[in-house]
C-alpha positions in Angstrom: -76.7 -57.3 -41.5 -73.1 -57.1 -40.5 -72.2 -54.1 -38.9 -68.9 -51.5 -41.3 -66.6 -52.8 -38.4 -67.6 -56.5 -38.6 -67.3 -56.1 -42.6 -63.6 -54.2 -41.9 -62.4 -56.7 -39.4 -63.0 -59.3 -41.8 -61.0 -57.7 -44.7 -58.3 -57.8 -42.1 -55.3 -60.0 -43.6 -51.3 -60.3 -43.0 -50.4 -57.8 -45.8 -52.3 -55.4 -43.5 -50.2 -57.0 -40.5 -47.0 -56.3 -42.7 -47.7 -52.8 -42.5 -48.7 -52.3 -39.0 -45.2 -50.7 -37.8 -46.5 -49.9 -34.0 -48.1 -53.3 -34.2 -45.6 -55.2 -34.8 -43.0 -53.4 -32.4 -45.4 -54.5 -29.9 -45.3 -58.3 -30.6 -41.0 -58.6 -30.7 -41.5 -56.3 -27.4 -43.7 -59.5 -26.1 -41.6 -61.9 -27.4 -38.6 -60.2 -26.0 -40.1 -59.8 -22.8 -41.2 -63.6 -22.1 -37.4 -64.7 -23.6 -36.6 -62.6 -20.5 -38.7 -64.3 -18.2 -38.3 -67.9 -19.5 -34.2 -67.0 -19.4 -34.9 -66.1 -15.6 -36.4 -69.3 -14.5 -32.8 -70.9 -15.0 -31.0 -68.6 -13.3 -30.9 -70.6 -9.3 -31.0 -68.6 -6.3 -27.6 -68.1 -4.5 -25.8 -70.6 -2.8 -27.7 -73.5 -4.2 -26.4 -76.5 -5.5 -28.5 -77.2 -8.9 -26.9 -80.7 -9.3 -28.5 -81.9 -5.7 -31.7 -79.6 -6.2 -32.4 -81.7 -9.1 -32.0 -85.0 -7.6 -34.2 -84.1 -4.9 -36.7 -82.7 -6.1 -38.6 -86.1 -7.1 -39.2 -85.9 -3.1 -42.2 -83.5 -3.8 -42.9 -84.7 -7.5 -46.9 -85.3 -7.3 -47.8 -82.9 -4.7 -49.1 -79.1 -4.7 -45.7 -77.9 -5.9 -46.3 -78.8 -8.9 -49.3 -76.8 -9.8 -47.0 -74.2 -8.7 -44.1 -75.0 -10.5 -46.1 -75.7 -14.2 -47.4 -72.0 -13.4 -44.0 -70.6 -12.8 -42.4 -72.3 -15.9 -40.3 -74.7 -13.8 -38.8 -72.3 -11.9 -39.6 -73.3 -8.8 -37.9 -77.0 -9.5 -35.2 -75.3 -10.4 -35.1 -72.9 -7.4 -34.5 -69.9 -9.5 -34.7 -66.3 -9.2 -38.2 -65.7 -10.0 -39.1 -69.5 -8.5 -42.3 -67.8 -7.0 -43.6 -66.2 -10.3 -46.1 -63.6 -10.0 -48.1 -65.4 -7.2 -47.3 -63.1 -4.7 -48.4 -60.1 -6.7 -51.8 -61.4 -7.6 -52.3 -62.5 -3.8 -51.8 -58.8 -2.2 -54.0 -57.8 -5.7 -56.7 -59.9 -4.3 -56.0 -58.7 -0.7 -56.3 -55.0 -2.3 -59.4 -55.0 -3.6 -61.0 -57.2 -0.8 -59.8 -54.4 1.2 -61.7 -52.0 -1.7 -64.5 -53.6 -1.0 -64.6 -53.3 2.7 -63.3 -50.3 3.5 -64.7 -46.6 2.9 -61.0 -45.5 2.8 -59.7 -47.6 0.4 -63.3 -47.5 -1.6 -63.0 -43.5 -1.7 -59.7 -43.5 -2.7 -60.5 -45.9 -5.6 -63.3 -43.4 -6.5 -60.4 -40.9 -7.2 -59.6 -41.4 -10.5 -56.0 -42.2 -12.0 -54.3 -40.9 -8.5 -56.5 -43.5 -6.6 -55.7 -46.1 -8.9 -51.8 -45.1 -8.7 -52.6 -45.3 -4.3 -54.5 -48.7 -4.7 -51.2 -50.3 -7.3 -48.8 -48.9 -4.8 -50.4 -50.7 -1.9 -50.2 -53.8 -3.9 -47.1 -53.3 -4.7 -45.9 -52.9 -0.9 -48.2 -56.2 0.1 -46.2 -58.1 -2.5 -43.0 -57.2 -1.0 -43.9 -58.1 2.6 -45.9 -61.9 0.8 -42.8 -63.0 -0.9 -40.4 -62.1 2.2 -42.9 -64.5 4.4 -42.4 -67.2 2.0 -38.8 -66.5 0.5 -38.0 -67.3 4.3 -39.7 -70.6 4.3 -38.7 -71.6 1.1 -35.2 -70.6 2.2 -35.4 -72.8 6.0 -36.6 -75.6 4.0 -34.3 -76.0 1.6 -31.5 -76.0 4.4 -33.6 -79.2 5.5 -34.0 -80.3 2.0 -32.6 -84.0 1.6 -31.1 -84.0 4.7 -32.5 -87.4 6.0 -30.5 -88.8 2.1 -27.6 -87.3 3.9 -27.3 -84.4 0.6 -28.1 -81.4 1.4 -29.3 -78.5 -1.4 -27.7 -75.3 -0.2 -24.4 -75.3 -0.1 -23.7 -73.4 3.3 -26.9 -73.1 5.6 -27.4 -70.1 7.8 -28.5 -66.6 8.1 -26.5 -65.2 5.0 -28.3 -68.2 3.0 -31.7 -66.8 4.2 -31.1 -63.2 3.3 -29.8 -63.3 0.1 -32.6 -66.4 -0.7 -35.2 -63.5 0.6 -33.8 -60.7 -1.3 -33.1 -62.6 -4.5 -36.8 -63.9 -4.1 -38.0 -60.4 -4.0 -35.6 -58.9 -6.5 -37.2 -61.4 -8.9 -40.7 -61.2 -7.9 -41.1 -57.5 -8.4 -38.9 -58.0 -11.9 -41.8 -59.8 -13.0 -44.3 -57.7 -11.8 -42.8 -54.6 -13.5 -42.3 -57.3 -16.5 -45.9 -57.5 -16.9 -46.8 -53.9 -16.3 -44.4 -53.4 -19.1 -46.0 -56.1 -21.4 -49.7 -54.8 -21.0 -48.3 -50.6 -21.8 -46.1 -51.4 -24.5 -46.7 -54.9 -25.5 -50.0 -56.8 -26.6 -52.5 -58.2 -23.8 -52.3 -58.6 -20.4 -48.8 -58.9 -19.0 -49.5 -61.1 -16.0 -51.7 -63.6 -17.6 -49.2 -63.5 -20.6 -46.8 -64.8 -18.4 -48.7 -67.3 -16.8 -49.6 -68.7 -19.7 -46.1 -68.7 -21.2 -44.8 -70.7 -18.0 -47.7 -73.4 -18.7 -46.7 -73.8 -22.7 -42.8 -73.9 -21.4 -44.4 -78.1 -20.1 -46.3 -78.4 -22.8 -43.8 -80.1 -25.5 -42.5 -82.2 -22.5 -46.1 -83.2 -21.6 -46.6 -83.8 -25.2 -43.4 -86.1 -25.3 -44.5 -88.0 -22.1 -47.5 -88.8 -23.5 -46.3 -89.9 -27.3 -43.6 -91.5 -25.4 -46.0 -94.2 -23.2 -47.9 -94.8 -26.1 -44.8 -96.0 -28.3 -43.6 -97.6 -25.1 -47.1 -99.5 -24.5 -47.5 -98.5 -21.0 -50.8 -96.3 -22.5 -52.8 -98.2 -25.1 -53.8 -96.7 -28.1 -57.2 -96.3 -27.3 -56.7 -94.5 -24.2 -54.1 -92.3 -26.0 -56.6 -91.0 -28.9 -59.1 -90.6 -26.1 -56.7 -88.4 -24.4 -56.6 -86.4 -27.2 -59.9 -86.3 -28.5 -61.2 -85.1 -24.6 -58.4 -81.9 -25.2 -59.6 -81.1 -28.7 -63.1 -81.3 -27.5 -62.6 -79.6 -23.9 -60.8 -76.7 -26.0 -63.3 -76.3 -28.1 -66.1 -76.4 -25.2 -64.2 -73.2 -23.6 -63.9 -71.3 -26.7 -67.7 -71.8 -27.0 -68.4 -70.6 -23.3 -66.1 -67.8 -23.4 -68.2 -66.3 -26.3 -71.3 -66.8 -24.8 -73.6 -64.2 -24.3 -76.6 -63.0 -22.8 -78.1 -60.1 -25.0 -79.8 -57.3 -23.3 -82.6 -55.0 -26.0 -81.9 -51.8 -25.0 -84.6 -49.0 -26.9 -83.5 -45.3 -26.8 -86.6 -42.6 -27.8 -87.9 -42.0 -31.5 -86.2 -39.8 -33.7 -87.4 -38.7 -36.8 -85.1 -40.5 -40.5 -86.1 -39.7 -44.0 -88.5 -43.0 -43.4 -90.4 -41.2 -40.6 -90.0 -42.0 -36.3 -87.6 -44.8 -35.9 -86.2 -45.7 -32.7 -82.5 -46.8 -32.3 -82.0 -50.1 -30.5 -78.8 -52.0 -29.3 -78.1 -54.9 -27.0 -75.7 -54.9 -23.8 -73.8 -58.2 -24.2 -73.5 -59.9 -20.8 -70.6 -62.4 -21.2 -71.5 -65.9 -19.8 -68.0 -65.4 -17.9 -67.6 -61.9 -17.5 -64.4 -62.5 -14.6 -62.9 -64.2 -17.1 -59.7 -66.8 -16.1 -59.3 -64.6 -13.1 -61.0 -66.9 -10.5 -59.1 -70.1 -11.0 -55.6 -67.6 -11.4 -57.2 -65.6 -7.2 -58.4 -69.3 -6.3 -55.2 -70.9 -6.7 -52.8 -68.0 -5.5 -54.4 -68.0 -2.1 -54.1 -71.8 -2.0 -51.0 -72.0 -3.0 -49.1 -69.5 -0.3 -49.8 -71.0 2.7 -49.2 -74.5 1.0 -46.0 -74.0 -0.4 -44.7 -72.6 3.5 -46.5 -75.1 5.1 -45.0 -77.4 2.6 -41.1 -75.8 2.5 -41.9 -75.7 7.1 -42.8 -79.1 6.9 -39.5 -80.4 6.0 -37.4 -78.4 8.8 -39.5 -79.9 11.5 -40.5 -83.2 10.3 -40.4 -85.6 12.7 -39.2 -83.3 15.5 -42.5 -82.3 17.5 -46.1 -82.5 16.9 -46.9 -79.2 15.3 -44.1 -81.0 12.5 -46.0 -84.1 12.0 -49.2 -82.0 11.9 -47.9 -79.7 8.9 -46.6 -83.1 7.1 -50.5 -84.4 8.0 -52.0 -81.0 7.0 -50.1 -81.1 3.7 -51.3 -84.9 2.5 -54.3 -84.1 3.3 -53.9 -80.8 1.1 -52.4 -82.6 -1.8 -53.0 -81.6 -5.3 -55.8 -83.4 -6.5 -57.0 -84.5 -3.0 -60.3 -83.7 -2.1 -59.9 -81.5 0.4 -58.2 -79.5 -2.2 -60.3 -80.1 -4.4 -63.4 -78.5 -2.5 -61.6 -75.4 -1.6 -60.2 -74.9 -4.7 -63.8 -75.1 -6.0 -65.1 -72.9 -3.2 -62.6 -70.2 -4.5 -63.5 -70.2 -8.1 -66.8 -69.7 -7.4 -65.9 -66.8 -4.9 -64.0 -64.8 -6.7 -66.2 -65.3 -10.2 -69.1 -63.9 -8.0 -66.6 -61.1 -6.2 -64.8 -60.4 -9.7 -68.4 -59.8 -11.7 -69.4 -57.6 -9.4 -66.3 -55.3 -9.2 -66.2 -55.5 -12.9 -69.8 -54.6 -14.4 -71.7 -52.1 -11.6 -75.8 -52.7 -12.1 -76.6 -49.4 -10.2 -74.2 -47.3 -12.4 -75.3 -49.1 -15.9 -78.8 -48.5 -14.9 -78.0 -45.0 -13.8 -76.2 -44.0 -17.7 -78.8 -45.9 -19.1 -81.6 -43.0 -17.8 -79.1 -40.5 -18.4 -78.9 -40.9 -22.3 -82.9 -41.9 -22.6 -82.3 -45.4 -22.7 -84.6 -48.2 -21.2 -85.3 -52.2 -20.9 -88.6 -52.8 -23.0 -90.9 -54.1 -20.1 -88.8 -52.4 -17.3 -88.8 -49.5 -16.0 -86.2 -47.2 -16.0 -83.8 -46.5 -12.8 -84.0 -48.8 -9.6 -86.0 -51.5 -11.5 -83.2 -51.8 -14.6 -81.1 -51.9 -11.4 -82.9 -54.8 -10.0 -83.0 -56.7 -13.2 -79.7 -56.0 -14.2 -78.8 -57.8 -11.1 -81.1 -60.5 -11.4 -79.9 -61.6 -15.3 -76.2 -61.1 -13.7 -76.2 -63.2 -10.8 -78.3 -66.6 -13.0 -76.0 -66.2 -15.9 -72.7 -65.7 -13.1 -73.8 -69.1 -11.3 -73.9 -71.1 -14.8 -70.4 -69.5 -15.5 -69.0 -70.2 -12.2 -69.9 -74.0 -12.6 -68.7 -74.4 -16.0 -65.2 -72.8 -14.4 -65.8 -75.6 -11.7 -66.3 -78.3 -14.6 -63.8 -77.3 -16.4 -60.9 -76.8 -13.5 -61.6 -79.8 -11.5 -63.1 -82.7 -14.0 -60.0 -82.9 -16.1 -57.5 -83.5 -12.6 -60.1 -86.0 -11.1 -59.9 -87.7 -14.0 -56.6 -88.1 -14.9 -55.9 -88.6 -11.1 -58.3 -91.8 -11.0 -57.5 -93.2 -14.1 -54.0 -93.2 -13.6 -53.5 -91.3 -17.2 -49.5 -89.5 -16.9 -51.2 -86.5 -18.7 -50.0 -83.7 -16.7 -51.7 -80.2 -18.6 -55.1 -80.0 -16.2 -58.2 -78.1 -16.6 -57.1 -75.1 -14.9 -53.6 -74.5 -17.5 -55.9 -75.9 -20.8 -58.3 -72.6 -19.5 -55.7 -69.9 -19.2 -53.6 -71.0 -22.4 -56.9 -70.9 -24.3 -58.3 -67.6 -23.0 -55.1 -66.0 -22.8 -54.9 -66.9 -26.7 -58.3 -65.9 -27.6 -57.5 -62.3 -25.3 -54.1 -62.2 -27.5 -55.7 -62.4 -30.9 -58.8 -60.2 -29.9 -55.9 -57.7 -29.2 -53.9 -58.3 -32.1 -57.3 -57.4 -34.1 -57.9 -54.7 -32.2 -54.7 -52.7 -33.1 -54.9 -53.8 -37.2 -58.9 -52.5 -37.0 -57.2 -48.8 -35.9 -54.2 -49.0 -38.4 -56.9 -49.5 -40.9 -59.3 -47.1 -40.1 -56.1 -44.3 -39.9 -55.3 -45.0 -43.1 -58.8 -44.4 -44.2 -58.8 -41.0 -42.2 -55.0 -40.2 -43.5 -56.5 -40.5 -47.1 -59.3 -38.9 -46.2 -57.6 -35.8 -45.1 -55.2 -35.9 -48.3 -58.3 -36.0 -50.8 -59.7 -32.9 -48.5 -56.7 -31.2 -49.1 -56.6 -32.0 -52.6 -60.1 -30.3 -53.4 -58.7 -27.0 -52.0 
């Protein structure tokens, strides 16, 4: 039997969206906001020369920096302001809470409350200043080497002013975005960072689209492989909306109580999400693969060809390519890191099994306390390995494939599962809000037909 919220969520239609005022002030505050950031991503750093940028920038067309770039919107092509996205930020976010993790400081000031969280953001806030600094610098040095051997060169006058204002712009956009999507996720709908992410991936999408229509009209892809393309996205989007609502239902039974039909007890389930971390790992994985790449790939081009440690960058960085399997396996190792590490900073067995006792309520089977502790964990950590691989699957098939069948479909695994989640996180949101417009207008004309009986 459906539940009165299930039954009110269903009513929910778009002449209840046309009267959602706070609602809908939060979606053109979205909008606006991601206008903003897409407006960025064309504005180019200072002192570069857009006209040579673009002509060189074929020179790195296949490699890491475009994962990068399809996550930044392009900026990063185009050298721009926020060309480094919010990368930086979710790298010293992922330093932060490793930190958490290992450190009694850090993990008693987290234990604080609001002021520790306020502490912990602050910290991540200084860490992203000092990681976009380090590589604003290298991005900066090598784009003074940038095209140089074509005898073009992308800045327009190399040197130490170039650097600092390259570092400082860097910054100054970096922590725009950051603010950006603190605003987005207070004021706005969703998630800010992930919103943003997502919005730089569907900035490629109607040129990927375009590509792919185009080869087919062209006949460089037949028309079999082109409906196969298609069919493999419709069914690989469909495959993630299926895992992300999977579930593993915990019974939980809470003591008798006595109803007009005699001693009933109340039961519930704990829903266990198949992916409880969510789109996080792939977003940590590929962060901390993609700092060091992009400076060992921006410090490859100032010293290429001028001592060994050059040609063993330039060596380090094939070997590291996007889609290479060297890359491949650590980006792979990460995912399934961080959905293990993520899991367990998100959903605590000892303290579930701890308010469980507290309110009466136990496992039928188990034993309240350090054995609901133990099997908490156990159920956790088999259904965490099944969502890890299908975040594997689902990340790395797609490239491999595309990569060895030659197939100039550029919108991998890893952008298909953020645009999807992000989506489904949107509209779960955007429900969210219209369920509590409707129920205070049930309690507003409750209180009027109270007041109306006095």
């Amino acid at each position: 039997m459906a539940s009165a919220a299930d039954q009110m969520a269903q009513s929910i239609s778009l002449a209840k969206f046309a009267k959602a005022t706070d609602l809908k002030k939060r979606l053109w505050f979205t909008i606006g906001a991601l206008i903003v950031f897409r407006l960025l991503s064309y504005v180019p750093l200072p002192g570069i020369d857009p006209t040579v940028l673009s002509q060189l920038s074929q020179r790195t067309s296949g490699g890491v920096l475009d994962f990068f770039n399809t996550f930044s919107g392009g900026a990063l092509t185009r050298m721009s302001l926020i060309a480094l996205g919010v990368m930086p930020y979710i790298t010293a976010s992922i330093v932060v809470q490793l930190a958490t993790s290992l450190s009694p400081q850090l993990a008693a000031i987290k234990k604080e409350g609001e002021s520790g969280r306020k502490k912990l953001n602050q910290y991540t806030r200084y860490g992203t200043v000092a990681l976009t600094a380090v590589q604003g610098y290298f991005i900066a040095v090598g784009l003074e080497a940038f095209g140089a051997s074509q005898g073009v060169q992308a800045v327009i006058e190399p040197g130490l002013t170039f650097r600092i204002a390259a570092v400082v712009s860097l910054i100054g956009g970096t922590m725009f975005l950051m603010w950006l999507g603190e605003q987005i996720t207070s004021r706005g709908i969703g998630n800010g960072v992930s919103l943003i992410i997502m919005a730089g991936i569907v900035a490629h999408l109607p040129t990927t689209l375009v590509n792919l229509l185009e080869g087919g009209r062209s006949g460089s892809i037949d028309a079999v492989r082109l409906v196969s393309i298609v069919a493999a996205v419709v069914v690989l989007v469909l495959f993630i909306c299926f895992m992300e609502r999977a579930q593993r239902r915990i019974l939980i039974q809470y003591p008798k109580r006595q109803t007009q039909r005699g001693m009933q007890a109340d039961r519930s389930h704990l829903p266990l999400k198949l992916n409880t971390a969510g789109v996080i790992p792939p977003i940590f994985a590929s962060s901390l693969l993609l700092m060091p790449l992009t400076i060992s790939q921006f410090a490859g081009q100032r010293v290429a060809g001028t001592s060994k440690w050059g040609d063993f960058i330039i060596t380090l960085n094939q070997y590291l390519q996007h889609g290479s399997p060297v890359y491949m396996a650590l980006y792979a190792a990460g995912i399934i890191f961080f959905s293990f590490f993520y899991t367990a900073v998100v959903f605590n067995p000892e303290e579930t099994a701890d308010n469980l006792k507290r309110y009466g309520g136990f496992i039928p089977g188990i034993r309240p306390g350090k054995n609901t502790e133990t099997y908490f964990d156990y159920v956790l950590t088999r259904i965490t390995v099944i969502g890890a691989a299908y975040l594997v699957i689902i990340c790395l098939l797609p490239e491999y494939l595309v990569s060895a069948l030659s197939i100039p479909f550029y919108l991998g695994g890893t952008s298909l599962l953020i645009v999807v989640n992000v989506t489904m996180d949107t509209v779960t949101q955007i429900q969210s809000h219209l369920l509590a417009h409707q129920y205070g207008d049930l309690i507003k004309k409750a209180k009027l037909k109270g007041g109306r009986l006095r």
